[in-house]
DRENNUFI-296548 format. One line per 2 residues: for each residue z, y, x of C-alpha. Coordinates in steps of 0.02 Angstrom, whole numbers, plus 50000, padded with zeros to 5 digits. Each point is the difference from the previous one (the first is absolute). Layout:
N
Z/Y/X  ...
This chain:
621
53269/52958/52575  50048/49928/49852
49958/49817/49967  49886/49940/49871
50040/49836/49889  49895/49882/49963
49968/49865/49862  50147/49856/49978
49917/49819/49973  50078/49990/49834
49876/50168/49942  49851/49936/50078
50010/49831/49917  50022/50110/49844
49831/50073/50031  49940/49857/50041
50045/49917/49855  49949/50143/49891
49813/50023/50076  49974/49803/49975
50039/50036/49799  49897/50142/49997
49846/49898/50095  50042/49884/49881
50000/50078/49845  49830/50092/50063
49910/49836/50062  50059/49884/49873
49869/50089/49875  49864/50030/50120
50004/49823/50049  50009/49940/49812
49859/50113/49970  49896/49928/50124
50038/49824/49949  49959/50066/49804
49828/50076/50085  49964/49813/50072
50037/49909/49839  49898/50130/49906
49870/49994/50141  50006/49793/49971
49979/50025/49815  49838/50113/50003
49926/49881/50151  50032/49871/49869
49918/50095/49838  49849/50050/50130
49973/49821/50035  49997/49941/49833
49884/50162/49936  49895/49978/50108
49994/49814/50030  49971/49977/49818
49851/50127/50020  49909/49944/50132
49997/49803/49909  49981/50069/49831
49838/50070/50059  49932/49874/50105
50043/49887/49870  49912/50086/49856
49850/50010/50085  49982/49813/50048
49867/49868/49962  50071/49844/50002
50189/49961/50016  50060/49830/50049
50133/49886/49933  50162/50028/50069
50105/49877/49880  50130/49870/50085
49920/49833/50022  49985/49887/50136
49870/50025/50140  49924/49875/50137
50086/50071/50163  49888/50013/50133
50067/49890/50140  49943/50105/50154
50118/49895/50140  50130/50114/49990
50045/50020/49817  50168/49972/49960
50034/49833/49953  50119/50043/49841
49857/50123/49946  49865/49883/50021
50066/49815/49939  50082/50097/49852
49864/50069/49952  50073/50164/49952
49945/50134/49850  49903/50131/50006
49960/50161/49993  50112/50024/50177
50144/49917/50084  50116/50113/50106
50104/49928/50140  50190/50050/50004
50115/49948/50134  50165/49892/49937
50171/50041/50050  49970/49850/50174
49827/50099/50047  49903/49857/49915
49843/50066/49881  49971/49958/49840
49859/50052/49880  49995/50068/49839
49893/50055/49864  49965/50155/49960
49923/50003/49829  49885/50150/49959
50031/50050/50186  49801/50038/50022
49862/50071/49914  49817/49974/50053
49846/50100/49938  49809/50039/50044
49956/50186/49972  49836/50063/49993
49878/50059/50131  50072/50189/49978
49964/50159/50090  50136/50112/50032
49967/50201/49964  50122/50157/50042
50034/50113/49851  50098/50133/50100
49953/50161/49960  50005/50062/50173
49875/49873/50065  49893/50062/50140
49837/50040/49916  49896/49943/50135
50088/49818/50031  49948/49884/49868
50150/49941/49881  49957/49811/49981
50048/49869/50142  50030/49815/50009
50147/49932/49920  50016/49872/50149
50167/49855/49943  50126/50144/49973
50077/50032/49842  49963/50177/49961
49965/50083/50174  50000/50178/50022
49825/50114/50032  49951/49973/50161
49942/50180/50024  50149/50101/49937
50138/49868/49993  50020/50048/49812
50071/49857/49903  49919/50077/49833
49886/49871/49982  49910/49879/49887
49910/49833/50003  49833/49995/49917
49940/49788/49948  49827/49987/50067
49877/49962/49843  49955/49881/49952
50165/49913/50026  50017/49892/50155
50145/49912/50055  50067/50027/50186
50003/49862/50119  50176/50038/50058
50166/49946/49892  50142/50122/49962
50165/49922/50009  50167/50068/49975
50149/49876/50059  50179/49992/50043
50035/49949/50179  50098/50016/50145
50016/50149/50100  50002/49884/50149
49889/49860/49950  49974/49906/50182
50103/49826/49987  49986/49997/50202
50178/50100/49986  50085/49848/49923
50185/50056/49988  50055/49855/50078
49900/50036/50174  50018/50185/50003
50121/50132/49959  49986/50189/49954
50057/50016/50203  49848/49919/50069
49871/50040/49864  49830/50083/50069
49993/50204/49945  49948/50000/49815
50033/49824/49960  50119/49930/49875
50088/49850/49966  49905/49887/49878
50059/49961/49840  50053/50111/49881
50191/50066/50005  50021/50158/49927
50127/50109/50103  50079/50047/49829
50052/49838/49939  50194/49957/50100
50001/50011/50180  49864/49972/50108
49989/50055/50202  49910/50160/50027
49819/49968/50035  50006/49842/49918
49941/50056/49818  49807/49956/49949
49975/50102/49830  49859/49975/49889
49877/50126/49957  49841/50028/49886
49834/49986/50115  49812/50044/49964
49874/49913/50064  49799/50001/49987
49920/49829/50056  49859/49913/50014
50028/49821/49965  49867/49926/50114
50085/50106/50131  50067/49860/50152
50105/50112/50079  50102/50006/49861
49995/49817/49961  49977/49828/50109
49850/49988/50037  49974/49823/49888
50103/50057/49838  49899/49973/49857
49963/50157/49886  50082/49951/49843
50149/49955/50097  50003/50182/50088
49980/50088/49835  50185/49900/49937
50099/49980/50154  50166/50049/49984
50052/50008/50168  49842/50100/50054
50115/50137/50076  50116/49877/50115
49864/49896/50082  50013/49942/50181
49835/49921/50034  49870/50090/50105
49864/50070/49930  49809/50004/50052
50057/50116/50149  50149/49887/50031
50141/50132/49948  50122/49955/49885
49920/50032/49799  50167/50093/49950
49976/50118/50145  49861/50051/49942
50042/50016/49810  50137/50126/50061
49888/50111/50096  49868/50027/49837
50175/50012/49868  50075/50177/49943
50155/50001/49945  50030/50080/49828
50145/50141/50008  50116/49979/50153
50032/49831/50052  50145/50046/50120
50125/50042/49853  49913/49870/49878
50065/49852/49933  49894/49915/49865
50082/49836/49933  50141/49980/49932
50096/49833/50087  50128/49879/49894
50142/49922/50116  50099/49841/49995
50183/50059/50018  50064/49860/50080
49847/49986/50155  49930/50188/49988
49846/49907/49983  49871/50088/49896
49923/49894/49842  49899/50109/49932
49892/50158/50020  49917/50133/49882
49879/50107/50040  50037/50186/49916
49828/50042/50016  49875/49893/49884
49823/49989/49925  49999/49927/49835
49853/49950/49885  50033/50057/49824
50021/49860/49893  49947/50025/49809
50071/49920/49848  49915/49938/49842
49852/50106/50018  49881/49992/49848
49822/49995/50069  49835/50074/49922
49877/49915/49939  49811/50052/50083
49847/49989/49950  49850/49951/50101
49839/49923/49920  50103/49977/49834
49959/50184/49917  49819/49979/50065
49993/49826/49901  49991/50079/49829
50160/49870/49950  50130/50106/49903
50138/49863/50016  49983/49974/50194
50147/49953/50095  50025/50080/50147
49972/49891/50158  50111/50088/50107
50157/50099/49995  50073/50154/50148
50155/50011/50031  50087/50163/50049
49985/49989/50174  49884/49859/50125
50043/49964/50188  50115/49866/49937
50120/49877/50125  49957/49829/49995
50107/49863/49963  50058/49936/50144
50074/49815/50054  50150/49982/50093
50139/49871/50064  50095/49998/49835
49863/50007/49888  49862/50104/49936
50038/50199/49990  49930/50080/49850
49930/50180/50031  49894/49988/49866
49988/49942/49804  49885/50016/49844
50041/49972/49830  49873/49977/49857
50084/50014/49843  49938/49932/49840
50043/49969/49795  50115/50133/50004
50081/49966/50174  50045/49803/49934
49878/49922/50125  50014/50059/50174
49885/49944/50155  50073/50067/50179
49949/49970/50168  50096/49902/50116
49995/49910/50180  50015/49799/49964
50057/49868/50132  49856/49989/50081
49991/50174/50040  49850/50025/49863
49993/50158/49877  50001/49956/49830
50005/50060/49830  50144/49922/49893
50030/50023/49810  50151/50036/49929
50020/49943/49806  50156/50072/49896
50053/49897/49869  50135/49936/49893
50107/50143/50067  49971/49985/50174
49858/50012/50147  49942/49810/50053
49997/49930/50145  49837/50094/50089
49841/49886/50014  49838/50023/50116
49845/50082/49927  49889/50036/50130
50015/49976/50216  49941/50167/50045
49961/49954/50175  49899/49833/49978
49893/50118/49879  49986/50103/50187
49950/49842/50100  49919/49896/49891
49958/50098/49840  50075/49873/49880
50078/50067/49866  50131/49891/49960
50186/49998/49953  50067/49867/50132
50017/49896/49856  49944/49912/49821
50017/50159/49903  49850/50105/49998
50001/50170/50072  50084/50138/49872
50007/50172/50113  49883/49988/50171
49988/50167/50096  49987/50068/50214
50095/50128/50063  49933/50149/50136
50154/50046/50094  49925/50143/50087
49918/50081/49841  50134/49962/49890
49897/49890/49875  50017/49863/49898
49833/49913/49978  49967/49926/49847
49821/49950/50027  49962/49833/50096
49858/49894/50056  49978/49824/49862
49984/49855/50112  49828/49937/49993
49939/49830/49978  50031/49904/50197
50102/50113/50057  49891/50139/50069
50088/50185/50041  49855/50098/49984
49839/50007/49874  49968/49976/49813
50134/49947/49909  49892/49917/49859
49822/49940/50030  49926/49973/49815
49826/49902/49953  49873/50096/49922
49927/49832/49911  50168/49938/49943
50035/50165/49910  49820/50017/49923
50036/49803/49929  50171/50028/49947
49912/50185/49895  49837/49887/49914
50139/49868/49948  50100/50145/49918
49873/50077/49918  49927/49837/49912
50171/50008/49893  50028/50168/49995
49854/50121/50045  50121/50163/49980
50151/49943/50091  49901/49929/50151
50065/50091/50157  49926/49984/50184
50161/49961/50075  50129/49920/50125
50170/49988/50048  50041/50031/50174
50087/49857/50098  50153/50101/50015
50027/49991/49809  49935/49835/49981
50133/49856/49977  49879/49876/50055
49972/50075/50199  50095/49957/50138
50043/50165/50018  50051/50075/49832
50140/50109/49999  50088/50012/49865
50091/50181/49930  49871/50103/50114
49916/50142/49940  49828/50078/50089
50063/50188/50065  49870/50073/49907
49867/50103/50090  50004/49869/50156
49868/49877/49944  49814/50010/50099
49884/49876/49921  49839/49970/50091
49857/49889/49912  49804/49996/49994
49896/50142/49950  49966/49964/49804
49866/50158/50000  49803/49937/50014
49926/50067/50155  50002/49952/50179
50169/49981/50028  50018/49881/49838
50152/49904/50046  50048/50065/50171
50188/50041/50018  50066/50155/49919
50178/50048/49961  50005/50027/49798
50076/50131/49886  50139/49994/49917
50009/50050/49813  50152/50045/49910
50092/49853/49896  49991/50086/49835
49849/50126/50020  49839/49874/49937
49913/49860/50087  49962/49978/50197
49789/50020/50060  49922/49927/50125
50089/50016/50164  50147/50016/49898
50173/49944/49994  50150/49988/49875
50175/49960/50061  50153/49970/49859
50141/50030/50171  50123/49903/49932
49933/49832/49945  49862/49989/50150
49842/49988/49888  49839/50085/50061
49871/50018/49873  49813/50045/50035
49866/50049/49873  50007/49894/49849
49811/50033/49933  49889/49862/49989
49876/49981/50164  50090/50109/50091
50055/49882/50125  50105/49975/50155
49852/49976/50137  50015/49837/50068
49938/49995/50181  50006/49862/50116
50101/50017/50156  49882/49993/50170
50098/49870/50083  49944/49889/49802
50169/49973/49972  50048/50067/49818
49962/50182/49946  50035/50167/50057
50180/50036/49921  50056/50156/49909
50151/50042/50139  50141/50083/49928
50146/50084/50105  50177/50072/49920
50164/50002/50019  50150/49958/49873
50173/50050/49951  50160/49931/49936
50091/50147/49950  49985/50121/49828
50009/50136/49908  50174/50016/49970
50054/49935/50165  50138/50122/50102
49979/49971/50189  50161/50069/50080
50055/49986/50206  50158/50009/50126
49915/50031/50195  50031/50096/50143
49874/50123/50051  49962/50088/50158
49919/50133/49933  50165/50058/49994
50124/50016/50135  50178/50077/50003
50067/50038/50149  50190/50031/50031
50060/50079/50150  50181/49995/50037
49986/50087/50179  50178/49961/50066
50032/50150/50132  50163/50002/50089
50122/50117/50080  49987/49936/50211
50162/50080/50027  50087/49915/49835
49899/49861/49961  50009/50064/49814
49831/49972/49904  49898/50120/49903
49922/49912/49872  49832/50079/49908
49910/49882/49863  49836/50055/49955
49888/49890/49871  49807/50032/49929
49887/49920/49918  49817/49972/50076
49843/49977/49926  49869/49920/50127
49862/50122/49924  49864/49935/50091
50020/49781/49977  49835/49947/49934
50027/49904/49827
């Protein structure tokens, strides 16, 4: 039998050597492709996330009531037991303060400015517009605190919310905030490790797992949550936090103390939060390190809400009683701008921060008057003069908010009052109409009481020298240098006056109180129960023929007459006055999402950067 030879060690490493190339050359492109089909898979996660992220809060957002003011100033800290000391003594800024855990496990808090939106929608009723709709379920439902949830009949996510009507707001706030995907500070990294940590906990502080090295398990990203709250809610809050104080914590989310069922609050705000996209790949701020510690220094968020800020808007005069006056030359007593829902002004540590300005130009823009914030933290109006080549020094003209507690008009100073107005920060309107001060001070009732006898004397005197020129007539105390309260430069906003005096008619009610007519300046002579009113000079002028006089009736209580009462309102500004603005309006809100997705096998990220515009359609102005 003959034998039969078999391989020598030198041809089986050969094919050996040449199947490894040939795996090689065959898996080296399928395992490329599948790390392509991960990266690409990482990409659309992120560009999914940001569509439909940007969506759902568009929406929402566009269909809100009320929006509150998310700017960076500071905030009272409520001081619960167990607030951290740093975050409470410092007294740290709003809108919300993340947590991130230094290179030596300590935790340190930062700001993250525009980190947080909150909003009030409407009382809304949600319907289903898919087509294939059971006929015999009905198609509206209960909107309940999600976002946009999905029929409950046939799970079809074709769907629309419908604003009850008349317009209510909700009771519940809508907030949108940045926060930790493990938010309990019980797992302080420097008791626990990713080896001992319960099933679904983290380690707290944020350290993203893409920024150097960090031991597996140990990372604590931060993601974009939803969240639909009821602020009087005390399982969400301790139980003796005051409301203003829940509405503008910024550590709402990392709370410790127990709340009204003694669990702790932040447990509960992560059981009623959604995350936005998917939180596991996520990584929302972007951290700044100190290259000599590895410390971080600074964090910014790449998702942010941002009130649109406008720039030397020219407002529009309107119109109110003025066309209905019959006064061609009337000044309009308040002016629109573009857009209301305006940020206040706010004061902080270093000084007051300016959100908001108006500008009332005037003699071809070489006198200016602006608002500003003085040392005492008061509003006020200051006038700017340009001369002799430049602007002067600027000089008080009128303290906008003692006007608001007192209702003095007054400059702060010697000078009289040149430019006097209030602003309406919700409506967007500069008001230029305001109250005269009245003689002791009062805030409310006639602004000029007048004497029937004293203007009857001061017409028979008249007419003894000159029968044609006599006029039944006075000048209101506003306009009169002689009162304690004249006022000089002020105009009466024409249209606002209500005069009151007796009945001059014979008859029963013969000198009872009745509110008179007013008769155009230039169109004849005023009647009985009659008024004329020259708006800029404050003179009132009754009817000037002889015997028809002013009743004079005693007062019942014998002391004097019964007054003709006379109500109005004045003005500083004029015709050719431009009224111009800077503010920040939250009518307006752009959102920017940069959803940072990245690779878990690479670490690479997948940035997408989405930005809109939002109007809030449904703020009431």
């Amino acid at each position: 039998m003959r034998g039969c030879r078999g391989f020598t060690l030198i041809e089986v490493l050969v094919v050996m050597s040449i199947s490894v190339i040939l795996v090689g050359l065959v898996l080296g492109p399928v395992v490329q492709s599948f790390r392509m089909t991960r990266e690409a898979q990482a990409m659309i996660d992120a560009q999914d996330a940001a569509r439909l992220g940007m969506e759902q809060i568009s929406r929402e957002l566009g269909e809100a009531m009320y929006v509150f003011d998310n700017s960076v100033v500071p905030v009272s800290i409520y001081d619960d037991g167990s607030t951290p000391s740093y975050t409470y003594v410092n007294g740290q800024q709003g809108p919300i303060q993340l947590p991130v855990r230094q290179v030596n496990n300590d935790i340190e808090w930062f700001t993250l400015p525009n980190g947080k939106i909150d909003f009030i929608l409407p009382k809304m009723t949600m319907h289903c517009d898919n087509p294939q709709h059971p006929a015999d379920q009905p198609r509206d439902y209960p909107r309940g605190n999600e976002a946009w949830p999905p029929c409950p009949v046939c799970g079809s996510t074709n769907v629309s919310a419908v604003p009850k009507m008349p317009l209510e707001q909700d009771v519940t706030i809508v907030r949108y905030f940045l926060g930790l995907r493990y938010n309990n500070p019980k797992y302080d990294p420097k008791t626990y490790s990713p080896a001992n940590l319960p099933p679904g906990e983290g380690l707290f502080g944020w350290r993203s797992p893409w920024e150097g090295e960090i031991e597996p398990g140990a990372e604590n990203q931060v993601v974009l949550y939803r969240v639909e709250f009821d602020p009087h809610d005390d399982t969400l809050f301790p139980p003796g936090m005051p409301i203003e104080q829940r509405l503008t914590d910024p550590i709402f989310f990392y709370r410790t103390a127990p709340n009204k069922n003694g669990e702790p609050c932040c447990e509960r705000w992560m059981e009623i939060a959604r995350v936005i996209g998917i939180g596991k790949y996520q990584d929302l701020v972007i951290g700044k390190f100190d290259s000599q510690t590895g410390n971080c220094v600074a964090v910014e968020p790449s998702v942010t809400f941002r009130f649109q800020a406008i720039d030397n808007d020219a407002f529009e005069g309107a119109y109110s009683e003025e066309k209905g006056s019959e006064y061609p030359n009337a000044v309009p007593a308040a002016y629109l701008a573009s857009y209301g829902y305006w940020i206040d002004n706010h004061l902080t540590f270093a000084g007051p921060e300016i959100n908001w300005s108006v500008t009332v130009f005037r003699n071809d823009n070489t006198l200016a008057y602006s608002t500003d914030v003085d040392k005492r933290g008061h509003l006020v109006v200051l006038k700017y003069e340009y001369s002799g080549g430049s602007w002067q020094a600027p000089v008080p003209t009128f303290d906008i908010t003692e006007y608001l507690n007192t209702g003095r008009i007054t400059s702060g100073g010697s000078e009289p009052v040149e430019m006097a107005f209030t602003v309406d920060l919700n409506k967007g309107k500069v008001i230029f109409a305001l109250d005269p001060p009245r003689v002791g001070g009062a805030r409310s009732g006639p602004v000029c009481l007048l004497d029937p006898q004293a203007i009857n004397d001061a017409y028979y005197r008249a007419y003894q020298v000159d029968r044609a020129g006599a006029r039944r007539m006075a000048v209101l105390a506003t306009f009169d240098p002689t009162s304690s309260v004249f006022v000089p430069n002020a105009r009466i906003v024409p249209g606002s006056e209500r005069v009151v005096g007796p009945d001059m008619n014979p008859g029963p009610n013969y000198g009872k109180p009745i509110r008179y007519e007013r008769v155009p300046l230039e169109l004849g002579n005023a009647g009985p129960n009659q008024y004329k009113i020259n708006y800029d000079t404050g003179e009132i002028f009754f009817s000037p023929v002889y015997g028809q006089d002013l009743p004079v009736v005693p007062n019942p209580n014998g002391q004097g007459n019964q007054p003709i009462e006379v109500t109005y309102k004045i003005q500083f500004n004029r015709k050719d006055d431009i009224v111009k603005g800077d503010y920040i309006t939250k009518s307006l809100v752009t959102i920017h999402m940069g959803i940072r997705m990245f690779d878990p096998e690479t670490g690479k990220p997948h940035a997408i950067d989405l930005t809109n515009s939002v109007k809030v359609r449904n703020a009431h102005r």
